[in-house]
C-alpha positions as CSV (number, residue, x, y, z in Angstrom):
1,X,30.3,-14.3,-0.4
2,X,26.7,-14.4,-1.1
3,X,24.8,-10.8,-1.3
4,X,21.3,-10.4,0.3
5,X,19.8,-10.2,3.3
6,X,19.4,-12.7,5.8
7,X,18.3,-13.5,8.9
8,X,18.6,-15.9,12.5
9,X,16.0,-16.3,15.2
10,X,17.1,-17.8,18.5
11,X,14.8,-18.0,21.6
12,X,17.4,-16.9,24.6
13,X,14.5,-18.0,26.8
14,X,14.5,-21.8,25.7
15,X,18.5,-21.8,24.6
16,X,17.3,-22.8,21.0
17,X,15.9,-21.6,17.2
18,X,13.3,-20.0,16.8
19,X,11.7,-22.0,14.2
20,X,8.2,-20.6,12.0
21,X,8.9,-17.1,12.5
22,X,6.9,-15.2,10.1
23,X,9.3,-12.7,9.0
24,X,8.2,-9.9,6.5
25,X,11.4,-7.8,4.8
26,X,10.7,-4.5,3.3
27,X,12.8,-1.5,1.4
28,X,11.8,2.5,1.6
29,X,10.9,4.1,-1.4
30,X,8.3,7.1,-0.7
31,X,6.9,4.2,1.5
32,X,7.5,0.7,2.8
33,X,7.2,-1.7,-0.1
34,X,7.6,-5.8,0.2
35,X,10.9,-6.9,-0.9
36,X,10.3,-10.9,0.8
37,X,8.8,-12.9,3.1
38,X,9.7,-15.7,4.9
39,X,9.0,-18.2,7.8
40,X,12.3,-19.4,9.7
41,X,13.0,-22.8,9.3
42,X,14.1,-25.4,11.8
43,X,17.5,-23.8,12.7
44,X,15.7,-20.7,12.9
45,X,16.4,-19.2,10.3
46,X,15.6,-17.1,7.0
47,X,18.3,-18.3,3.8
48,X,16.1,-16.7,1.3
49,X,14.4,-13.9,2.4
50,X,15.3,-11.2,-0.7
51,X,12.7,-11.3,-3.3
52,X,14.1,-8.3,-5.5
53,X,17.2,-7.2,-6.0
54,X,19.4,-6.0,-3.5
55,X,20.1,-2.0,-3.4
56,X,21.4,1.0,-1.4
57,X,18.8,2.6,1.0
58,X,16.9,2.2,4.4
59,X,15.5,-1.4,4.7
60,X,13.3,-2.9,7.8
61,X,13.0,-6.8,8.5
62,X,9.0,-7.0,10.5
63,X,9.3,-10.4,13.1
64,X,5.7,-11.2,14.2
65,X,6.1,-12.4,16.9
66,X,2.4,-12.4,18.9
67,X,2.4,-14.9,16.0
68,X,4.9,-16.7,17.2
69,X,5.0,-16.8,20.6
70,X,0.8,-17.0,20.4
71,X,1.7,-20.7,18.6
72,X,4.1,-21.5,21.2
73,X,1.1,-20.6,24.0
74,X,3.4,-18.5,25.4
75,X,2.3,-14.5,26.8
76,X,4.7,-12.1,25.6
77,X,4.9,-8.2,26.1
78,X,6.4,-7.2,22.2
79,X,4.1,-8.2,19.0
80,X,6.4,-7.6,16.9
81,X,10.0,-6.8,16.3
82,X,11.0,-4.1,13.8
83,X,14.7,-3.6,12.9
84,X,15.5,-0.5,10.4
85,X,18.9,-1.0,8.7
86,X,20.9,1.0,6.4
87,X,22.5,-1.1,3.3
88,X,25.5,1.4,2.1
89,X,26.8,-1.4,-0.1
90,X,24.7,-3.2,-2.2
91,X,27.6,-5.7,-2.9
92,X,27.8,-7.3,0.3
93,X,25.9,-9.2,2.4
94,X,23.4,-7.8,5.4
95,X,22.8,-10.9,8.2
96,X,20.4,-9.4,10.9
97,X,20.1,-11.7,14.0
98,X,17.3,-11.6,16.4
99,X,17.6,-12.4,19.8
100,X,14.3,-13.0,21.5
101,X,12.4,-14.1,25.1
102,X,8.5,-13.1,25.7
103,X,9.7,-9.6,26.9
104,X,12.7,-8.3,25.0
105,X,14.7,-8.7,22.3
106,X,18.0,-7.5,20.7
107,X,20.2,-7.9,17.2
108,X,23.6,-6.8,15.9
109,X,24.8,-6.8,11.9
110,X,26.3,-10.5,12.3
111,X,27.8,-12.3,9.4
């Protein structure tokens, strides 16, 4: 199994990925620093996200998403979507799955 951090996009509005997704990934130490950056690809998707090594501690993964939806010319009430996540085991791996339509969104620890 690889270890990282990864993430999926769909669009439950349009029953399909969420492709060009800027997607910004960031670890707490006495303040938010970069740890990646990534645009979803065509399945929606973000393989390589991790820029640093992967470690215990509070991580966030930052979806902009008036980007996003602003490209698709498409209104939507949340400009971004900002998921906090503990990583207790640096060892494994951390998939983070968005779900997302103009106004909501929700994720789970997939696999």
């Amino acid at each position: 199994m690889a270890v990282g951090i990864t993430t999926h996009v769909l669009d439950t509005s349009r029953g399909r990925p969420a492709a060009g997704v800027p997607v910004l990934l960031e670890v707490w130490e006495d303040g938010w620093k970069e740890a990646g950056r990534a645009l979803t690809d065509a399945d929606g998707r973000a393989k390589h996200l991790l820029e640093i090594p992967l470690r215990e501690g509070v991580w966030r993964i930052v979806f902009d998403l008036a980007a996003w939806f602003g490209a698709q010319g498409i209104e939507s009430f949340y400009p971004a979507a900002i998921l906090v996540f503990h990583v207790r085991d640096a060892g494994q791996h951390y998939h983070v799955p968005l779900l997302l339509s103009p106004f909501g969104y929700s994720t789970y620890r997939g696999s």
